[in-house]
Steps between C-alpha positions, in 0.01 A plus 500: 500500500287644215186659619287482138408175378682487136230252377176658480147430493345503177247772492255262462565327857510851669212599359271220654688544846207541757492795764735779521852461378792758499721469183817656566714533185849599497838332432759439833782721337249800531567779758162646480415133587670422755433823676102450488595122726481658770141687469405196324565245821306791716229499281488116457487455873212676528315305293612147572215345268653650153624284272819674379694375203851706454535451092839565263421756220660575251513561071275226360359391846095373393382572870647838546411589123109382551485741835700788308799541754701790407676537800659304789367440775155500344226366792170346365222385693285240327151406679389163330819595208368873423637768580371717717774696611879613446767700619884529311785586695339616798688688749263465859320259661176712417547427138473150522259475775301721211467161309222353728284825535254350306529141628 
């Protein structure tokens, strides 16, 4: 089962979201990404009330283009659809709880 939704958002629609939402971008194929799944599912349980949307990247990609992914997995937190906060490839726990410091 594929984990990012191949159809995204237009940046338009994420951008009027309300509240916090983690944008994860990455493609399934990915090792870096599927490595981070696990920290990822830690870090989601502990915050039950973020809306997380798990988005396919890649060349030509408008929503991963507007937000200037480089690398996979790229983590964005969006508080009423601006960012606030991000974190690429991270390795702990730590560096993804280090996306709601300033929440």
């Amino acid at each position: 089962m594929a984990h990012y939704l191949a159809d995204n958002p237009a940046p338009e629609a994420v951008a009027a979201l309300p509240g916090l939402t983690l944008l994860e971008f990455g493609v399934d194929w990915c090792p870096h990404c599927q490595g981070a799944q696990a920290l990822l599912a830690q870090f989601l349980s502990a915050h039950p009330g973020l809306r997380h949307l798990a988005l396919e990247d890649g060349k030509g990609r408008p929503l991963g283009r507007a937000y200037r992914v480089k690398l996979w997995p790229s983590f964005i937190l969006l508080r009423d659809g601006a960012e606030i906060a991000r974190a690429v490839r991270p390795q702990s726990l730590a560096e993804l709880e280090s996306l709601m410091r300033g929440v």
